[in-house]
C-alpha positions in Angstrom: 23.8 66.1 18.8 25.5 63.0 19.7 25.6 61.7 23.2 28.9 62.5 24.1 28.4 66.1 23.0 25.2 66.2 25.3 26.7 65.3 27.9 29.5 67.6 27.2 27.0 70.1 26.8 24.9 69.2 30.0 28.4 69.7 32.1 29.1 73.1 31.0 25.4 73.9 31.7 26.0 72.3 35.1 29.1 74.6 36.0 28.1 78.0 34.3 25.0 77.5 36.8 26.6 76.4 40.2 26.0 78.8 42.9 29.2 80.7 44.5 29.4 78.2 47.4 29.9 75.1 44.8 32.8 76.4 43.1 34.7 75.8 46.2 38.4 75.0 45.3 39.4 71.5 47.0 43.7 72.8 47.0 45.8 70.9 44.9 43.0 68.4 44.2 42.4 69.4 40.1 42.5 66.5 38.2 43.1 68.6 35.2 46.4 67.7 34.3 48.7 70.7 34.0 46.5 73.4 35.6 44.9 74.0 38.3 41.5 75.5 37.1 39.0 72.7 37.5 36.7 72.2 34.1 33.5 71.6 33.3 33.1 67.7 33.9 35.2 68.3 37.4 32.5 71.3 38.3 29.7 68.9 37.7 31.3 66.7 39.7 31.7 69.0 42.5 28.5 71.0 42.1 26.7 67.2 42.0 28.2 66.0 44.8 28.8 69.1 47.3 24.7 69.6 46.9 24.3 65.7 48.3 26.2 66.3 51.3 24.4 70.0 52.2 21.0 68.2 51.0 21.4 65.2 53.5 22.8 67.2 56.0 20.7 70.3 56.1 17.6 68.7 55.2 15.9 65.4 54.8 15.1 64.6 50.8 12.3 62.3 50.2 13.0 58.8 48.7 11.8 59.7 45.2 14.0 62.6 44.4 17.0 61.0 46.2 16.3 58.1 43.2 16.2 61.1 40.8 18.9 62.7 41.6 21.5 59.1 42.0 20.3 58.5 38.2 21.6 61.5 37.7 24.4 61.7 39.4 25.2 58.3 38.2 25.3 59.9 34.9 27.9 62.5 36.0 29.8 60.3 37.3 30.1 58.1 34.0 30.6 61.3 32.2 33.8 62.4 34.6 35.2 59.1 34.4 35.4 58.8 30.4 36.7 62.3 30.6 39.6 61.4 32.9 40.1 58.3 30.9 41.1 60.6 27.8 43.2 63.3 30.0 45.1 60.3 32.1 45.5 57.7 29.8 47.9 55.9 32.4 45.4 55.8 34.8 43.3 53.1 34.9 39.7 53.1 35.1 40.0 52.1 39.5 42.4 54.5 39.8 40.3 57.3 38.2 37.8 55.9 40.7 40.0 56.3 43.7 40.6 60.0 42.6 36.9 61.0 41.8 36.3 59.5 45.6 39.0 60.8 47.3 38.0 64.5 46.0 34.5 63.8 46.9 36.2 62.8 50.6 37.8 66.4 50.8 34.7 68.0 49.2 32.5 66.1 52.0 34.8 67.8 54.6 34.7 71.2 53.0 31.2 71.5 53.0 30.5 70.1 56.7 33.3 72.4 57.9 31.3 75.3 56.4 27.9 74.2 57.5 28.9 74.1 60.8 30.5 77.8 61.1 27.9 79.2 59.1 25.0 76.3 59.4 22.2 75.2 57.1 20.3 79.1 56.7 23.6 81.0 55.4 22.5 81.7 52.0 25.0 79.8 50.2 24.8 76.6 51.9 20.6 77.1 51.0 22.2 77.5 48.1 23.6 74.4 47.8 20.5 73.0 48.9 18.5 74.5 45.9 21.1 73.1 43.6 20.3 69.8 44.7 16.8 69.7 44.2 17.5 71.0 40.8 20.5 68.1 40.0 17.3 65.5 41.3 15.0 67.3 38.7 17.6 67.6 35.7 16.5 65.2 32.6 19.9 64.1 31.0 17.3 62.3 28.2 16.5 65.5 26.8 18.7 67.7 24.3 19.5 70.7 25.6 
């Protein structure tokens, strides 16, 4: 399999798997052109990133798997920005930056705004918790 098709394979692994609470729908932030379902690269996106900001703020990860997980997330990231690069090809490369960020921004307050009417032992926000531990333990070098 080549390593775009891994990758693409890796992100649909990533949203078939997200807990309930990371499917959260950030309105009229798809960056899907033309729909409004988000797809698989922008549900690893979320799932990556909405696990980060339960993880730091429900619990303390160690310094090891934060380093795992930012390798992979870093990964992610790359993945979402090629894919945004074919679906917006008037965008540029910054300005597919400043998108990704500025969903993560309303992500960030999504999930804080939850945590703190439900805080960190509602089952879906340990959810989200989980889910990071498993993004810090995911091994993009392997075929899946």
């Amino acid at each position: 399999m080549s390593r775009k098709g891994r990758a693409i394979a890796i992100a649909v692994l990533l949203a078939v798997s997200m807990p309930a609470a990371a499917q959260t729908e950030v309105p009229g932030e798809s960056l899907t052109p033309g729909t409004q379902e988000r797809d698989a690269v922008t549900k690893a996106f979320d799932n990556f990133f909405i696990s980060l900001v339960a993880a730091r703020t429900c619990g303390s990860p160690d310094q090891t798997t934060m380093e795992r997980f930012f390798g992979n997330m870093l990964a992610i990231q790359q993945l979402a920005v090629n894919h945004y690069r074919q679906l917006l090809p008037d965008k540029s490369e910054p300005e597919i930056i400043d998108l990704l960020n500025a969903r993560a921004e309303k992500l960030d307050g999504v999930v804080k705004s939850s945590i703190a009417a439900q805080g960190c032992t509602h089952p879906e926000i340990v959810k989200l918790v989980n889910s990071f531990q498993v993004n810090a333990n995911m091994d993009f070098s392997k075929k899946p």
